[in-house]
N, C-alpha and C positions, 0 to 999 in steps of 0.2 A: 630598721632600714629607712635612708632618708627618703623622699619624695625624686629625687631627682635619680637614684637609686630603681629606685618603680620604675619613673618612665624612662629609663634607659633599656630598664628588660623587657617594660611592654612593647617598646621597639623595637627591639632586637627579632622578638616571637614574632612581632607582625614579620619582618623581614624574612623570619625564619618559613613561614606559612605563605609568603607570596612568591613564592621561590620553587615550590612546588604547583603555583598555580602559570608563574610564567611558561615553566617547563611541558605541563599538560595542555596549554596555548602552542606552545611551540608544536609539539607531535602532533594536534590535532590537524594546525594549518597545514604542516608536513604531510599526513593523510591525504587531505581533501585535495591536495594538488593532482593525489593521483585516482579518485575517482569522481571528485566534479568537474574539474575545467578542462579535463579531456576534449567534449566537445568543442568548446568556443575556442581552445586553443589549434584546432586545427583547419578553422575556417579560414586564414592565410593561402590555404593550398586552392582554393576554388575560388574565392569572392570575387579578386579581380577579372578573372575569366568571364564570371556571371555576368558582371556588370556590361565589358565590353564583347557581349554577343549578337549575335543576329546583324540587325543594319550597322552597330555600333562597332562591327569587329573591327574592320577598316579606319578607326578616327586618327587623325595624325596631326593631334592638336597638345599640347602642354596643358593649357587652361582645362581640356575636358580630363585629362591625368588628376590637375590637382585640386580640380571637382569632386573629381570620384574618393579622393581621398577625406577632402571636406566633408563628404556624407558620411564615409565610413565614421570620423572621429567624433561626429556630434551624434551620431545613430547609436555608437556603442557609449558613449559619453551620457545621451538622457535616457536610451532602455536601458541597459545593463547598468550603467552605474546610479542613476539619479531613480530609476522606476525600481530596480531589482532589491540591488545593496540599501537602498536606503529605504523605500518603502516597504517593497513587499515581503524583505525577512524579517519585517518588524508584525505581519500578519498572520504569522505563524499560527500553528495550531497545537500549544504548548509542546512546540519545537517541530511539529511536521510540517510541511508543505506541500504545492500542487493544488490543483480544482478539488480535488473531491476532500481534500484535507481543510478549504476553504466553507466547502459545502455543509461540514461537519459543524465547522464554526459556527456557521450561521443558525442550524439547527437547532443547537447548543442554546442560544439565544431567543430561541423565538420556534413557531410549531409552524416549520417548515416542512416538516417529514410527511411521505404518503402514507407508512406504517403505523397503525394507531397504536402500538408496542411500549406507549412512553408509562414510566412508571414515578410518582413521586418519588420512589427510595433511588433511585439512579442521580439525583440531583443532591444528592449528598456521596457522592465521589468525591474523592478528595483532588483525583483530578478535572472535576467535571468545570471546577471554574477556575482561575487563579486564583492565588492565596492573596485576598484583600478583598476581591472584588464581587461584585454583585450587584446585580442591575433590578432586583427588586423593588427598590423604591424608586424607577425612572419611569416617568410616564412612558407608555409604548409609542412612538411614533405612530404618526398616520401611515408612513407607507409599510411599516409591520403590521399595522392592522388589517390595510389592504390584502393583502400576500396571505396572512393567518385565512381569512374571512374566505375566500375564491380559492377551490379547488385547482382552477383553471391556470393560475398563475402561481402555486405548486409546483403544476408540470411542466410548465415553460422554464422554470428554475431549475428543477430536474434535467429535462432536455439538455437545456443550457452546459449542465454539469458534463452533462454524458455524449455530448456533443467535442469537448474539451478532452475527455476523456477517452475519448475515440480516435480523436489527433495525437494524443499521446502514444498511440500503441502505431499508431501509422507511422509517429515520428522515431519508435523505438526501431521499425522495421527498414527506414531509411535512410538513418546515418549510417549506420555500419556500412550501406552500400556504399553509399557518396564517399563516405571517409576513404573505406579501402580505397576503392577506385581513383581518387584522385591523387592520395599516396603512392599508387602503383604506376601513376601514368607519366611517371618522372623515366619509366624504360623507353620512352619513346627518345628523350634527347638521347643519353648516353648509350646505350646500349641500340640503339638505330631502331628499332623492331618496327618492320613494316606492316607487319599482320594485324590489320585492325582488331582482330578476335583474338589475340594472345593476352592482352593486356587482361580484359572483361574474365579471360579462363584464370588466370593467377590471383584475380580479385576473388572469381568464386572460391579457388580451393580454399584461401585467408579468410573469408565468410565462413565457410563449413568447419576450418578450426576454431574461430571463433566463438562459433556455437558448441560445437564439442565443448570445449573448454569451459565453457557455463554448468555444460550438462557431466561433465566428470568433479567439478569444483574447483574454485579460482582462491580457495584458501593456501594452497599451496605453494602457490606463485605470485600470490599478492601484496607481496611485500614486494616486489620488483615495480607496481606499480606506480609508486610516487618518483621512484628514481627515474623512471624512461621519460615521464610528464616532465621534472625536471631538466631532464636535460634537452629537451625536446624546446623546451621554451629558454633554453640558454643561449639554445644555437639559434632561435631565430630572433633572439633579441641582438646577435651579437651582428648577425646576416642583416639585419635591420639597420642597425648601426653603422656597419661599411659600406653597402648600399647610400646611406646618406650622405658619408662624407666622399666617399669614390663620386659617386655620378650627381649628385645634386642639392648642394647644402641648403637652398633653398624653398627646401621644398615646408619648413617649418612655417612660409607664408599662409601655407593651403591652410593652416590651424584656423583660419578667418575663415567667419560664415559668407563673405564675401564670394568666395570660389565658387558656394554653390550655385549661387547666382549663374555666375560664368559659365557653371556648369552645362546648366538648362540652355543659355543663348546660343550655345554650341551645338547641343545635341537635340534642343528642340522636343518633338512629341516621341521620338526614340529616345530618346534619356528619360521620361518619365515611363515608356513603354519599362524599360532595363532598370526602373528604379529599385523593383525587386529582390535584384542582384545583390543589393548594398544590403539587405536587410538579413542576407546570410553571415551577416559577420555577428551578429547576434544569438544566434538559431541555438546557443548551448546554455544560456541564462534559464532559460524555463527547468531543465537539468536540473540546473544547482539551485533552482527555490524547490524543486520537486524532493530532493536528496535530501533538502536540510534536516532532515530527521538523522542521517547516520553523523555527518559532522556541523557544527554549530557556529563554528568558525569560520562561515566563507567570506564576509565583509571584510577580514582582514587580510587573509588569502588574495582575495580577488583585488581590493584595492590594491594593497600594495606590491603585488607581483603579475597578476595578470593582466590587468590594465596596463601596467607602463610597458610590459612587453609584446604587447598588439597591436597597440599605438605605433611604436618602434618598428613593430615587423612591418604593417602598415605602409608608412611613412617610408620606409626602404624600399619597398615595393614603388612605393608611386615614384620614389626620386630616378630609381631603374627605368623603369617604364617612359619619365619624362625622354631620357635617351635613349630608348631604346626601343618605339610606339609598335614595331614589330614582333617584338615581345609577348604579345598582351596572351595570345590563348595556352601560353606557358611561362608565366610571368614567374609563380613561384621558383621552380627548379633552373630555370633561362637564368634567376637574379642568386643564385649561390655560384661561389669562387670553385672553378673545376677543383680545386684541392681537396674540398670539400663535399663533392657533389656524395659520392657514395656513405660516408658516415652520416648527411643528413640524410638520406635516402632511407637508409636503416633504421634510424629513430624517426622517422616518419611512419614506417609500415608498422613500426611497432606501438608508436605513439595513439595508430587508430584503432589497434587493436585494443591497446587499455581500455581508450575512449568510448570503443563500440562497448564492452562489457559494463562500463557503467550507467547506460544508456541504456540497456536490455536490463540491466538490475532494476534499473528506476521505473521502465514497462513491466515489469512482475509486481513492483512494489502496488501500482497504481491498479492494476488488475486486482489484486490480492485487494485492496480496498472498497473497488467497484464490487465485489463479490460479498463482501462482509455487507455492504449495502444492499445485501438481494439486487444488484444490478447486473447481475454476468456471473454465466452459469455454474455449477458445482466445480469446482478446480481442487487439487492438492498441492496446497502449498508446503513448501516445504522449508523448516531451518534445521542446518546438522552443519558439524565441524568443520565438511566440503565446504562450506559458502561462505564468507565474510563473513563477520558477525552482524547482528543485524539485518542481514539483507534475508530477501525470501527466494527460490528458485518455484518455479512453476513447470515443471517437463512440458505442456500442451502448447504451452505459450511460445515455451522456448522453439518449438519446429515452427510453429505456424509463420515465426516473425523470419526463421532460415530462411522456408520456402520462398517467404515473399521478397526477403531479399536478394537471395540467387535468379529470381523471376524476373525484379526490378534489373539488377547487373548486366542480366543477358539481355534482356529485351531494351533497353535504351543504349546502353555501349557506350556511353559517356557522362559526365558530371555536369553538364549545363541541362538536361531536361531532367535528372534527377534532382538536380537542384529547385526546377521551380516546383518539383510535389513536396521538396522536402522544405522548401522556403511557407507553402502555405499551409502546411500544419506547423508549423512555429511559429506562425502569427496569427494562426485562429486559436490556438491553445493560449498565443500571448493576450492576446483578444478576451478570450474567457475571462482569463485571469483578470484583467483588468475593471470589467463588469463586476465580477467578485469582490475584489479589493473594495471599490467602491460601497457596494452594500456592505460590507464586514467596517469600512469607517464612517459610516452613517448607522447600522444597528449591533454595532457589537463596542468599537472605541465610543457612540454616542456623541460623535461632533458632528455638527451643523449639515445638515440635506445639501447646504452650499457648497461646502468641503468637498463631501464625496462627489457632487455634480462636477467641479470644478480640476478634481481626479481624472473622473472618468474622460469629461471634453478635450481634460490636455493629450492623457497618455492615449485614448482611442481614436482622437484627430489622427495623430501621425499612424495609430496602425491601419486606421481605412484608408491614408494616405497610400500605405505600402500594396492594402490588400487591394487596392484600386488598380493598380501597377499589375500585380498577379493576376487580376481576371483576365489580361490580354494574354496569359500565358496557359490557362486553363486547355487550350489543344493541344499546346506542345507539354506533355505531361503535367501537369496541373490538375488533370483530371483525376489521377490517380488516388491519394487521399480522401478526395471526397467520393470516391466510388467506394472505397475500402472502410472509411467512415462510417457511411451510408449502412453498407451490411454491417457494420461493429453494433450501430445505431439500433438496429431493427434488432438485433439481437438483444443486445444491453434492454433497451428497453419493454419487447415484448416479455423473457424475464423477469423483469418489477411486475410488470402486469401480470402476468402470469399467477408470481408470486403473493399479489396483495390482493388479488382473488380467490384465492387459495385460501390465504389467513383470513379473510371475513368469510367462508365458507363454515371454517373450522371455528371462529369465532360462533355464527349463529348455532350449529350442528352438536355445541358443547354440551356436556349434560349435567341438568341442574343438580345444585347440592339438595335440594329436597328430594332428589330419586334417589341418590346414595344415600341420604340419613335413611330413608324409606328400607333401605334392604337388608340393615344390621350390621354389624361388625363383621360377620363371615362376608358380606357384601350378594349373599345368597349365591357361593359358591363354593368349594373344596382350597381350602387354603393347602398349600405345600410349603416344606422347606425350601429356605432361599429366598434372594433378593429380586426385585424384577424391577429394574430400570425402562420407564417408557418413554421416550424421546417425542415432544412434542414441540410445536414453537408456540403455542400460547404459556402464556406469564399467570393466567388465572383459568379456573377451571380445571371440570375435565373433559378429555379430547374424546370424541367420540369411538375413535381407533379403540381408544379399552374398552367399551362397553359393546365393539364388535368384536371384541378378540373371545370377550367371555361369553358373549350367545351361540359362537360355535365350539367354544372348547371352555365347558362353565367348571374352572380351574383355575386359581393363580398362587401363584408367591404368597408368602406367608408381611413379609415386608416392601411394599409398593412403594417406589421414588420417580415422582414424574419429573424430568429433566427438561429446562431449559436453556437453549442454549441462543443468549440473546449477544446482540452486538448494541453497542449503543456507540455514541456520538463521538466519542473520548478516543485520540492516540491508542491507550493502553490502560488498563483496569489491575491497580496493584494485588498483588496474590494474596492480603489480608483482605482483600473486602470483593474479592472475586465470585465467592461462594454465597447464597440468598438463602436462608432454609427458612419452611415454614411447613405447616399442617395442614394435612384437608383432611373436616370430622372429627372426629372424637376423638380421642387418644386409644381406645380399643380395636379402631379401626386401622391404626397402623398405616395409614396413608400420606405419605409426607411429598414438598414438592421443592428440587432445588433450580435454582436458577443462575446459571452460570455463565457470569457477566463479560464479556471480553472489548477489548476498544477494536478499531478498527485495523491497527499493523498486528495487532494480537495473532500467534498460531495456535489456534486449539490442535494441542496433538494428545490426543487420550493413550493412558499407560496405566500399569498396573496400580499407579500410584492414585490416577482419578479417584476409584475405589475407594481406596484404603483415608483419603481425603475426604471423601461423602460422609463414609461410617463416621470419621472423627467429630464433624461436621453436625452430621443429625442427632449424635449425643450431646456435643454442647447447648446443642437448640435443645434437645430433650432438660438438659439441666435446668438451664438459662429459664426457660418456661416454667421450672417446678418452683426455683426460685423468686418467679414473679419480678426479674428484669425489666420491666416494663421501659425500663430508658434504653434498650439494648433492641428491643423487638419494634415492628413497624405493622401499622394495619396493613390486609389487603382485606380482595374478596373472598378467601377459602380464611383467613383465620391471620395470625399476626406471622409476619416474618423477621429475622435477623439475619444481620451481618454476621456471624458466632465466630470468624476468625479473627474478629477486633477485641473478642474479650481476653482479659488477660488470664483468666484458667482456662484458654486453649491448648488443649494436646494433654491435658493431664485429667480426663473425667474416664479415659482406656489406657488401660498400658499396650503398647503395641512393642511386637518384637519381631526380629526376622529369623524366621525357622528354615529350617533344611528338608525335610520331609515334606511328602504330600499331606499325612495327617500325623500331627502330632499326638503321643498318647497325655492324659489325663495325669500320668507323673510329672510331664513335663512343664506342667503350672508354673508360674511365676508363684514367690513369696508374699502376698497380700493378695491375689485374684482370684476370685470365684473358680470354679469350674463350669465348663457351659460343656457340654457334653455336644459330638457330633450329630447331627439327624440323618445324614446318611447311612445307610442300610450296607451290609457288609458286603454285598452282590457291587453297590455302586461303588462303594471303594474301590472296588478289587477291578471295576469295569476302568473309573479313572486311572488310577494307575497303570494299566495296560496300555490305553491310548498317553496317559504323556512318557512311558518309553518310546514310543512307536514315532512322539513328537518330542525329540530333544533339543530342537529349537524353542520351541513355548517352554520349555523348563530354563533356557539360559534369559530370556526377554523376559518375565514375568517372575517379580520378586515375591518371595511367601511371605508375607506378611499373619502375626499371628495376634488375636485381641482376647485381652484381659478385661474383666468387670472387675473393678477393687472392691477390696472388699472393708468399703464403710459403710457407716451408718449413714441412713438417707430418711431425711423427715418424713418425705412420702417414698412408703414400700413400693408404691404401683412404679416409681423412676427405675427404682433395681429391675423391676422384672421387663421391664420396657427395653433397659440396656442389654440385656440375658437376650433377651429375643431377637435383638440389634445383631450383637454376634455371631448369636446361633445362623441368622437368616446369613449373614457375611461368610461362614465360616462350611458353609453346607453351599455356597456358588450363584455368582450375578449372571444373569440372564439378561439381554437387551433388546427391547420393544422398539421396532421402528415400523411406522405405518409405509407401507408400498403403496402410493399412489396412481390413481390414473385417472388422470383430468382429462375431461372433454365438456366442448360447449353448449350450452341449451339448443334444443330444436328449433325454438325462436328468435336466434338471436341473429344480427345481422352481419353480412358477407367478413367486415374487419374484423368484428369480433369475434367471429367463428377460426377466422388467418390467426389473429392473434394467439388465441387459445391453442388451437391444433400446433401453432408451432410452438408454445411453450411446451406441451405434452412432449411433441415430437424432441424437444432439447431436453427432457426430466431421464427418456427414456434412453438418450446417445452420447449423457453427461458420465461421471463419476454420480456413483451410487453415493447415499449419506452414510455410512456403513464406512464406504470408502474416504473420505473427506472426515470422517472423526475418528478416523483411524481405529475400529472396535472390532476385537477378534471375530471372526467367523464364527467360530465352534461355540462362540455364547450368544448368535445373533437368532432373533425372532423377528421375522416379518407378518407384518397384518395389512390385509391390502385390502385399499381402498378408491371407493371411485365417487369422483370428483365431480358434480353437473354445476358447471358456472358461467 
């Protein structure tokens, strides 16, 4: 074959391979239309409103019209396009976004954390850094060292985080009002309706579906999504358009920063009052840096179709308005063609509807993370079929944001004072963000203290510009946010507190390995068949929970697996390097400990399969160890640990099969497998069986998994009889150890810290149980309860 032969096929194959990747560009940006730009696509329907309210209702000026416009183009032009698209989806968090996803970043980088949890084997994730990169050999900055060194400045970063984080759930609680509502109040032109309170009632019943709809699953109707967003922004680019050339072609002037000038000479100390206003044409960009984790493709999305069609609606809007100055408190629906009014009316109400859902997804998502962080109390999150892929549902969350929005609907009755609570949670979260960003391109990208100063002064200038404008708005709802804040605040944070109280309790309380070496292999109690899993949150040691379980009841499991179940900094923790196994003591002692790594969107849902994964698990670590892997195993304190699903004779040191029966008989051996013979007694057979007829739901959710010991040759005899025991303990029934807590604060200690404490207790005791939130049967739970003085 000639050379020119090659490269006409190596051609070819590239063409052939980019063909599939235009395509999966294409469907993605097609996706995101219909659940990120929801919001910012429907901020047309309120902005203008906002801006000319209060003193400014009455202006009957052009130059203040094409003012207003000037600020809108250059406000969405440097947040959303110039801060959003081009900075901050470049500060992803290997692909996720939002504050606490920034938060991680930084962690990642540097010992920002309150939790002293960090483990050297966790920085060999393969997600933990990018592939290339590594800041090892860079000198640490001075203002990392700062920040390492002060406790105090920690917490002000934390704050900071949860602060951002707090606006976010107020902001998830707020658009879907505003949305609905403003989309609904288009019945006031055409359909006459005089009754101030009709409007406010049809917005709540579309709230109450709205949530429904979350709470039954949006999988099944989610594929309507991207089409309603489409067409929603068709009709108001096209409405855009005849607006400009019907009433005022001129209005392409206002593109000059000139206007805003005009703007202000016009309206004076009321135009900076109403500056505000303008800043709602933005309020949906935090959304889509917040979402970037489900689609990756919004810079192309957003530039090339959302942008030119907001511009456009925009621009239409102001050229109406310039004829039309009467207009202004119903500019959007007053500036469509009667022909039109009712079909845009429909893909409006429905267009909010998308919008609100992906708004509320993105408030679970952010919750769900806050929680992985020990920042916000025990939740179940949830993924299943019902829900997008990707996305998380949260049932507690989802009423709480109902309520406050049907609370919000009624109680204000209109879209201009919902608009200023909803305008300043959008620019203190944008606010966060941009403090963020900063430290993330000063300690994580490693350019110039300049750089990121120079970040921070541009894009936080114009937001204290806006937030300046809002505090004259703080009485007339303004207040709301940071009241609701406030209480997220005290929550969110006395939780951490709570929590990292807690873990240096149980940090000091743990019990040395010289008292366990001290009490032999029986551990000086009656071993029994079976496994006993004890759910702790320390990563070393052991928790004091077992050495109170066995002073009142001096009894356990024949095979002991203390479980960790840690979150660390990272997105998401691949399912080969998820599992940690390691030993505590001797090999006789039968004591082993796993540590079960997840990242932060991670859902830990425990199933029969956890199980049947551990066993697998603790035998390759049994191998791995006899074999003297040393390149495979990692120090700690109790003894060495591995990765054991990174090796490649995983899955194959057991045969595993799936049986039909409650207990299989000893004919039913596999071909090469030992025989490991039941420990249970014929009474408890015959007891089991009774109750899973009696339970034919746990017979369809729970698979029989059934484990073989092959039958090889093993250098050391003592592996075989290690694995025999392994199963035996699997194959006779898991047991789960969870300590029952109850904290309360020292005698001595002072008024805050005593508030603090008691209402962490008081939230341990009226959260979801851990039982609940790791999803572990009932009928194999063991509690041990403990109390807590910190």
């Amino acid at each position: 074959m000639s050379s020119s032969d090659a490269s006409i096929q190596r051609g070819s194959s590239t063409t052939v391979e980019c063909k599939p990747q235009y395509k999966a560009l294409l469907f993605l940006t097609y996706q995101s239309l219909g659940y990120l730009f929801g919001d910012i696509s429907l901020s047309p329907l309120y902005v203008y409103q906002s801006i000319f309210s209060g003193r400014l209702n009455h202006v009957q000026n052009e130059d203040a019209i094409f003012g207003a416009f000037s600020l809108i183009f250059w406000t969405l032009s440097i947040i959303s396009l110039l801060k959003y698209v081009v900075f901050m989806l470049s500060a992803d968090d290997n692909g996720e976004g939002g504050t606490v996803a920034l938060y991680s970043h930084l962690c990642r980088n540097a010992k920002f954390s309150l939790l002293p949890n960090h483990q050297a084997s966790d920085e060999e994730l393969s997600t933990y850094r990018k592939p290339g990169y590594s800041n090892r050999n860079i000198s640490p900055s001075s203002l990392k060292r700062f920040i390492e060194k002060h406790k105090s400045t920690k917490i002000v970063l934390l704050s900071f985080v949860l602060l951002g984080a707090c606006m976010v759930i107020c902001y998830g609680a707020l658009m879907p009002a505003i949305s609905v509502l403003s989309s609904v109040e288009g019945l006031k032109i055409e359909a006459k309706i005089k009754n101030n309170s009709m409007v406010p009632l049809i917005s709540c019943v579309l709230l109450v579906a709205i949530f429904v709809l979350q709470h039954r699953g949006s999988h099944t109707v989610a594929f309507m999504f991207p089409p309603i967003i489409i067409l929603w922004l068709l009709s108001i680019f096209m409405i855009g358009i005849y607006n400009v050339i019907k009433w005022n072609p001129r209005i392409y002037q206002a593109l000059s920063p000139y206007y805003i000038y005009k703007f202000f000479s016009v309206t004076g100390k009321d135009g900076w009052t109403n500056l505000g206003g303008v800043f709602l044409c933005v309020t949906g960009t935090e959304a889509m840096f917040t979402d970037l984790g489900y689609y990756k493709q919004t810079p192309v999305a957003f530039s090339c179709v959302i942008y030119p069609c907001l511009i456009l609606q925009y621009m239409g809007q102001a050229a109406f308005l310039s004829k039309n100055l009467s207009a202004v408190p119903i500019s959007f629906y007053a500036s469509i063609p009667d022909v039109l009014f009712w079909p845009v009316f429909v893909v409006a109400a429905l267009a909010a509807i998308v919008a609100s859902q992906a708004v509320i997804s993105s408030t679970f998502s952010i919750v769900q993370q806050c929680h992985a962080f020990e920042c916000f109390p025990r939740i179940k999150a949830i993924h299943s079929r019902r829900w997008i892929n990707g996305q998380t549902y949260i049932p507690e969350i989802n009423w709480i944001l109902m309520v406050i929005s049907l609370v919000v609907t009624v109680g204000f009755e209109n879209t201009i004072h919902i608009g200023y609570a909803y305008g300043i949670a959008c620019l203190i979260v944008g606010f966060v963000t941009t403090w963020l960003t900063s430290l993330v391109i000063h300690l994580v990208w490693h350019r110039s203290l300049i750089v990121a100063v120079a970040f921070l002064l541009f894009f936080g200038s114009i937001e204290v510009l806006f937030l300046s404008s809002y505090c004259m708005k703080i009485p007339n709802g303004g207040w709301l946010p940071i009241v609701l804040s406030a209480v997220f605040m005290v929550v969110m944070y006395v939780w951490h507190y709570g929590s990292r109280k807690k873990y240096f309790f149980d940090m000091h309380s743990k019990v040395s390995m010289r008292g366990i070496l001290t009490l032999g292999p029986s551990l000086g109690i009656v071993r029994v068949p079976g496994m006993g899993l004890i759910y702790t949150e320390l990563a070393t040691g052991v928790p004091a929970s077992f050495t109170h379980f066995l002073t009142n009841l001096p009894a356990f499991y024949q095979v002991v697996v203390f479980v960790c179940i840690k979150t660390l900094p990272v997105p998401s923790v691949p399912q080969a390097e998820r599992y940690l196994i390691g030993r505590i003591g001797p090999k006789s002692y039968r004591l082993y400990r796993c540590i079960v790594r997840h990242g932060y969107k991670d859902v830990y849902s425990h199933e029969i399969d956890f199980e049947n994964e551990l066993v697998m698990s603790i035998a390759e670590f049994i191998q791995l160890e006899a074999e003297g892997c040393s390149g495979n195993l990692d120090g700690s304190g109790d003894g060495r640990m591995a990765v054991v699903r990174t090796s490649g004779k995983f899955g194959t040191r057991l045969r595993m099969s799936e049986s039909a029966g409650v207990e299989e008989s000893d004919s039913n051996n596999l071909p090469g497998a030992l025989t490991v013979s039941s420990s249970k007694s014929p009474t408890l057979k015959k007891l089991q069986a009774m109750y899973e007829q009696e339970s034919p739901e746990l017979n369809n959710t729970r698979r029989r998994i059934k484990f073989e010991v092959l039958n090889t040759i093993y250098r050391d005899p003592h592996v075989k009889e290690e694995l025999m025991e392994l199963v035996e303990a699997k194959r006779a029934g898991v047991a789960y150890v969870i300590g029952h807590s109850h904290v309360k604060a020292k005698w001595n200690s002072s008024f805050v810290k005593k508030f603090a404490v008691n209402l962490y207790s008081f939230l341990r005791k009226n959260c979801r149980s851990p039982a609940v939130g790791l999803n572990i049967p009932q009928t194999c739970l063991i509690k041990v309860g403990m109390n807590y003085h910190v």
